[in-house]
N, C-alpha and C positions, 0 to 999 in steps of 0.2 A: 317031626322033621320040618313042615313047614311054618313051626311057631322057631323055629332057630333060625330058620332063613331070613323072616320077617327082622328076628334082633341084629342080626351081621346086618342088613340093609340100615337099619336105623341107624348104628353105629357108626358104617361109614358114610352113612348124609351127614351126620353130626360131626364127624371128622373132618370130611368136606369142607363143610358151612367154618369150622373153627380155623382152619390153614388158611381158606381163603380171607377171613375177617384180620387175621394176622398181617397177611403180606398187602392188605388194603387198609389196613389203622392211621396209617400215616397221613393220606390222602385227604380219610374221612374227618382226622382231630383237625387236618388245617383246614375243609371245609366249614369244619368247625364255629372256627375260629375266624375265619374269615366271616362266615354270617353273625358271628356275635358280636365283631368288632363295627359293623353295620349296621345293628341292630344300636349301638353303645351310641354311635355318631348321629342319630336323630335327636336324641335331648338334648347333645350337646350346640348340634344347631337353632335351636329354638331357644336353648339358655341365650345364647349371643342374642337372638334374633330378641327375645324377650328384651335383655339388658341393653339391647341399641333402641328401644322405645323406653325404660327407665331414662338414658342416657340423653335422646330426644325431647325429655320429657322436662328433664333438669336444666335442660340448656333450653328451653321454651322460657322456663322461670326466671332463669339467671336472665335472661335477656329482658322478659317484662319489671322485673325486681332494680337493672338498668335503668331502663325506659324509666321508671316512677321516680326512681329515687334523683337522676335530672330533673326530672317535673317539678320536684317540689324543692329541688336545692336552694338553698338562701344566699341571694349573694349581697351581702351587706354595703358593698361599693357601688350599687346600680346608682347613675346619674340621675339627679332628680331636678327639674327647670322647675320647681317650686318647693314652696315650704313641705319638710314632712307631714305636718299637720296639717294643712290645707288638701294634701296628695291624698290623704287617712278619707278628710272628711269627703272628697269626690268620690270616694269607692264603694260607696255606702251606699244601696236602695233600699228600697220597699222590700226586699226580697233577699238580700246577700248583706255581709260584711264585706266583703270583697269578690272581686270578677274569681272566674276562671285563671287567668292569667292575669298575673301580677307582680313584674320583676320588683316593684318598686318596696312591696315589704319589707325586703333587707335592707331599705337604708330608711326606711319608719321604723324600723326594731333598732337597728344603730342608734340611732338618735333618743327611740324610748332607753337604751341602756347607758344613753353617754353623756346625754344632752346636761347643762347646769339644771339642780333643783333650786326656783328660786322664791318657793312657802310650801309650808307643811303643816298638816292639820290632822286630827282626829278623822277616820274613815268616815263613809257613808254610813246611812243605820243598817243593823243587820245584827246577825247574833257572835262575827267575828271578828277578830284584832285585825285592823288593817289603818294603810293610813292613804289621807288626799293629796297630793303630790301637785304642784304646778311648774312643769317645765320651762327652761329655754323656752320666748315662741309663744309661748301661752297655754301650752295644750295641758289638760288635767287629764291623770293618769290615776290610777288604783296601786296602793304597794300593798303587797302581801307577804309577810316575812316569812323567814323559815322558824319553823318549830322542830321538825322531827329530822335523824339520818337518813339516806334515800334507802337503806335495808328496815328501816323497821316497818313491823307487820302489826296492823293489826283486825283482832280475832272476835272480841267481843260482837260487835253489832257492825254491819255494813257501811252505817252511817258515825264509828265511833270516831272521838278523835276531834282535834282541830284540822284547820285547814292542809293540805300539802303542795304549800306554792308552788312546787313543781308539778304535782299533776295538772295543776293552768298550762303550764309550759308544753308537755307532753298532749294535752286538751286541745289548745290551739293546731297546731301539726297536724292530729288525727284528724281533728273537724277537718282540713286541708286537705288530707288525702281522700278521707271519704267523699268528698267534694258534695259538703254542710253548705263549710263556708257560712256558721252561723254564731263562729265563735269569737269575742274580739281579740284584735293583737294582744300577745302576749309574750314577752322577751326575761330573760335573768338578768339581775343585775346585783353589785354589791356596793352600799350605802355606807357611808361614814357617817356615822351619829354625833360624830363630834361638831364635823366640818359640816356638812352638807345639809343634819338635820335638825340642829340645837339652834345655830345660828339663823333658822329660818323659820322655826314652829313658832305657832299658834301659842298664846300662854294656854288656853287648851290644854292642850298638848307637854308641854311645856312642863306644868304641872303632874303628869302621870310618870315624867322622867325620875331614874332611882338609879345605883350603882349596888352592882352586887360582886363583887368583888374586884376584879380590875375589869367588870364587865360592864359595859353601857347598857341601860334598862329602861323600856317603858311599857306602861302596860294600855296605853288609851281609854277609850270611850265605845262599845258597846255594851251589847247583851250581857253575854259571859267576862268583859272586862270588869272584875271586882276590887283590884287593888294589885298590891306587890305580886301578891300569890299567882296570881294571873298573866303575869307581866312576861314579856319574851324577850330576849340577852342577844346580847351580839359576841363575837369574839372579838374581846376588850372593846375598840370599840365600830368594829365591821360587821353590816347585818347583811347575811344574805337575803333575795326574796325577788320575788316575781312582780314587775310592773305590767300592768292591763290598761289595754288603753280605752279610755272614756268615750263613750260613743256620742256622735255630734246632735247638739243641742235641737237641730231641724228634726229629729227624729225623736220627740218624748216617748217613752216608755212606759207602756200598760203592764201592769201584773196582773195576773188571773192564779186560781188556785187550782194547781194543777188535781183532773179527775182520781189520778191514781196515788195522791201524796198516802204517804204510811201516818198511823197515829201516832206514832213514838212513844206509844203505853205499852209496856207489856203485859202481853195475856189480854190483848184489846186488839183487833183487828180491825181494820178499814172496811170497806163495805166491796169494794172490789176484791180483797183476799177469803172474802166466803160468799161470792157469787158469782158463777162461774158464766155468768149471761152476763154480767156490768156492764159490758160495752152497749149491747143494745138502749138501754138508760144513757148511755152517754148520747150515742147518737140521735136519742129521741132530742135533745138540745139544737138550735138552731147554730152555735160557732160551730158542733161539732159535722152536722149532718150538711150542710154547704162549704164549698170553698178548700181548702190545703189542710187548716190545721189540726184535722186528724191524722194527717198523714204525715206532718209535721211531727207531732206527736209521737208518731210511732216511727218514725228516724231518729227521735230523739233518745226513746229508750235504747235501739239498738246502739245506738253510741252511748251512752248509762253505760248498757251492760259489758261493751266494751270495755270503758274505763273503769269499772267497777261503785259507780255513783248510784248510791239507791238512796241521795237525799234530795231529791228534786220535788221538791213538796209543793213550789209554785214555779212560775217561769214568766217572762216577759217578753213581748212582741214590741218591734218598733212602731207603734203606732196602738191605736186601734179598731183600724179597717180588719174585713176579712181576709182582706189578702196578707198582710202584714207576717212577716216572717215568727217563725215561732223562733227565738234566739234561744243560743244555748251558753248561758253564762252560771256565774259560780261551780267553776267544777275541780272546787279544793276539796271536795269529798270521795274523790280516787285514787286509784292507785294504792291503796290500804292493804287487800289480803291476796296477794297472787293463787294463792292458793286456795280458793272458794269462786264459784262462779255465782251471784246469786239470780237465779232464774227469776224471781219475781219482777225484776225491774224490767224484764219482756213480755211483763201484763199483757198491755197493753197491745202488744203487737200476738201472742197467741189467743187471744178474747174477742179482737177484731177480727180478725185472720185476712187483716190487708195490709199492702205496703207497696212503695210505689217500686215499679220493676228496675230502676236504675238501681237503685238501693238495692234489692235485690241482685242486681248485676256486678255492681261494683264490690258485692261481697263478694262474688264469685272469681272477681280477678282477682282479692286480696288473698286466696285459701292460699293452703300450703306453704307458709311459713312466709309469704310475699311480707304482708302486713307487716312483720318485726324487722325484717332486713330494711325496708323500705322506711319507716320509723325513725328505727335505729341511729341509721347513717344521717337521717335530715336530724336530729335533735342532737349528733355531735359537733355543731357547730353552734348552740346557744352557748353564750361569753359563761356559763357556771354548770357546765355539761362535767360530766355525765347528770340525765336528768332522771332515768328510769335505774331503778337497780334490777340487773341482770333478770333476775326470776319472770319480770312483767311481761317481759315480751313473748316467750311461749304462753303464758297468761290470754293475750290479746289473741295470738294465733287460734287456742283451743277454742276461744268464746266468737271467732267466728265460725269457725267448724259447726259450734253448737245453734249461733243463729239460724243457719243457714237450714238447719237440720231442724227446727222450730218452721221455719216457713216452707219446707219439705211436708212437716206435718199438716199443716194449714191447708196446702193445695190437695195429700189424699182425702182429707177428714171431708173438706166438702167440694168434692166433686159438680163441675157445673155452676161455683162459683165464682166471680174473679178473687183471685188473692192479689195478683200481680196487676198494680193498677200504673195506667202510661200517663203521658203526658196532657190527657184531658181529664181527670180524675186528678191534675197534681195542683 
């Protein structure tokens, strides 16, 4: 009897408990619902909250990507109360190609792309087709023709190839923005071989002249110039190509042989590509262990490996004091494979594990895409633009990413060293 009572009581709790959960469902679902649509609204404040510092972060860029790309605009109509060439050669130290500020470039470039040619000769020596130019004025200039279309790539060797007169063009700019400033002027321009440089060559010169079809031809006097084979064409008879300007006579030119040049054997290595201490031999040297131009040196691979130049096998300082800039010139060997970064031409700077902290810094303002937009915009205003094809510019952006990430490693690997050296170390 009392195990029945016990079931009728459980029954009716259970019945209880079920009528009441019925006539309170309603309440509870929108309780529900109400605490889960509360719960839903935190990520969604945080997505915003997230996305207004992405948003913050884009317009930081856009606005320094501004700022640069004013910095380095060219305006080719700047008023000059003197000769262009006279204006060129004041801007010159011991130490720069040119200042900081210098509106006066674009109408030294106008002039290097407009002025009358009034002789032309056979290049300087070197192992590439170029020719000696004397302007309007007087001022001697470098021409460097075009050989290749601004798409083609090439793959074989870092160093393959002839020159690519537009990577001068693109060369000069970078140097600018990285703020080198060790690069000389360098402007497009296109040449009539009829007009401009028959009537005015060298018998030289003169001489290496040939027609290949309705195309004007010569092939000059270096290294590699061997004859017809060798020769470079104009369309019929218009040659495109890069003019560089001559740097002034008050400042002769040392050449040294750069510590980290490649042997160009293959299956033969340098002595730096299989010792991973080099540097310290380098620095046992007195250019290297006093004074800048180590440090030089390794500002100069970072822009190499920027441009993609791994032929820098020597290099030339204006003078040959210690102080004397380490110039950054011949850099027709870039701009080749967008699509390979070669690390070794940052020897130099991960073997040291130093660099001066502005460099360092100034990479840090270019990351995130700055570099290319900033580029970009200042090289579509040379007279034979576009200069880079498309692919270069992520090219440039990735290989600063990667410097930067190279002297990342430098500052964990030795702890309690300086890597980042200032303005008394430069």
């Amino acid at each position: 009897m009392r195990r029945k009572w016990r079931v009728v009581v459980c029954l009716t709790v259970i019945f209880i408990l079920y009528v009441s959960y019925k006539i309170l469902e309603p309440d509870i679902k929108r309780e529900i619902i109400q605490a889960d649509s509360i719960i839903k609204e935190v990520p969604v404040v945080m997505e915003d909250n997230s996305r207004l510092s992405e948003e913050e972060a884009d317009t930081d860029v856009e606005k320094l990507v501004k700022e640069l790309q004013k910095k380095y605009w060219i305006n080719f109509h700047y008023p000059l109360k003197d000769s262009p060439w006279r204006v060129a050669e004041k801007m010159v130290t011991e130490r720069e190609v040119h200042p900081e500020y210098a509106p006066e470039i674009g109408s030294i470039l106008k002039a290097m792309a407009t002025r009358k040619i009034l002789s032309a000769d056979t290049g300087y020596k070197g192992t590439q087709l170029k020719l000696t130019l004397i302007l309007e004025g007087g001022q001697i200039v470098a021409f460097k023709p075009r050989w290749y279309r601004r798409e083609e790539i090439f793959t074989e060797t870092p160093y393959s190839g002839a020159d690519r007169h537009n990577g001068e063009i693109a060369a000069f700019h970078l140097n600018r923005i990285m703020e080198f400033r060790r690069t000389p002027l360098a402007v497009g321009r296109k040449i009539n071989l009829n007009t401009e440089i028959i009537p005015n060559g060298s018998e030289q010169l003169l001489k290496t002249f040939f027609v290949n079809g309705s195309n004007t031809c010569f092939y000059g006097k270096c290294y590699y110039c061997k004859g017809e084979e060798t020769g470079v064409c104009g369309e019929e008879d218009i040659l495109e190509g890069t003019v560089i300007l001559w740097l002034p006579r008050a400042y002769p030119l040392k050449t040294h042989r750069h510590p980290w040049a490649r042997t160009y054997v293959t299956g033969k290595l340098a002595q730096w590509e299989k010792d991973p201490n080099y540097c310290t031999a380098v620095q046992a040297s007195h250019i290297y262990s006093q004074g800048p131009r180590l440090l030089d040196l390794i500002d100069t691979a970072i822009f190499d490996f920027l441009i993609g130049n791994a032929d820098r096998h020597r290099y030339e300082t204006l003078g040959n004091q210690m102080e004397s800039v380490f110039l950054m010139l011949d850099n027709g060997k870039s701009f080749g494979n967008p699509f390979h970064d070669e690390i070794s031409i940052l020897a130099p700077l991960y073997q040291c594990c130093i660099v001066r902290d502005e460099t360092y810094k100034r990479l840090l303002t270019l990351k995130k895409g700055v570099l290319s937009k900033v580029l970009r915009q200042v090289l579509k205003q040379d007279p034979i633009s576009p200069i880079l094809a498309e692919q270069h510019y992520p090219a440039l952006d990735r290989r600063v990413t990667i410097a930067l990430e190279k002297i990342q490693t430098c500052i964990d690997k030795v702890p309690g060293k300086t890597v980042l050296v200032g303005k008394k170390g430069s």
